[in-house]
N, C-alpha and C positions, 0 to 999 in steps of 0.2 A: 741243224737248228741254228738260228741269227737272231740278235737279239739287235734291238735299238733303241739308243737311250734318247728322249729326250729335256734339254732342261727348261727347269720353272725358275724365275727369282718370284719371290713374294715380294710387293709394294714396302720397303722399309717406310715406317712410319712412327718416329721417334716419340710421339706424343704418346703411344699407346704400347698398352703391352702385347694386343694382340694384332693378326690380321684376318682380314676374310677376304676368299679369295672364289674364281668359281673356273678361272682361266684353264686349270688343269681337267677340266669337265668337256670343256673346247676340244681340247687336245687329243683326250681320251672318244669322245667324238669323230671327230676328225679319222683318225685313225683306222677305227673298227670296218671301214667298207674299205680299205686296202690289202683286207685282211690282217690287221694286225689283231693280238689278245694282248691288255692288257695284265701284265705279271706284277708287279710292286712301283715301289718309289723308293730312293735312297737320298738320304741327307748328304750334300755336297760341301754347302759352306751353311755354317752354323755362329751365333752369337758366344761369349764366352760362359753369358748364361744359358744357352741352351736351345734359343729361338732359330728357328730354320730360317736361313732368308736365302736360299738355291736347293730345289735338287732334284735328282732326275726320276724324269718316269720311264719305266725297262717295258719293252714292248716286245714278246714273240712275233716272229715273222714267218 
């Protein structure tokens, strides 16, 4: 089994507190006719409050 990570930053946008994003939809996209399955996401780099701004999406291969 191989797994493959790959990473997202979400758009920092200091004016708001939040983001929308659809990039990782792409991705997950993208992938599925290589055969991959997507498995999860992990937070990489994070705000001190708490806001995600990277992280990866783990892909079976």
């Amino acid at each position: 089994m191989r797994y493959e990570y790959v990473r997202v930053a979400v758009d920092e946008n200091k004016r708001t507190a939040s983001a929308y994003m659809e990039s990782h939809r792409e991705i997950i996209d993208r992938k599925a006719p290589e055969g991959a399955h997507y498995v999860g996401w992990f937070p990489v780099r994070q705000t001190s409050s708490g806001k995600v701004l990277e992280f990866d999406l783990i892909f079976e291969m």
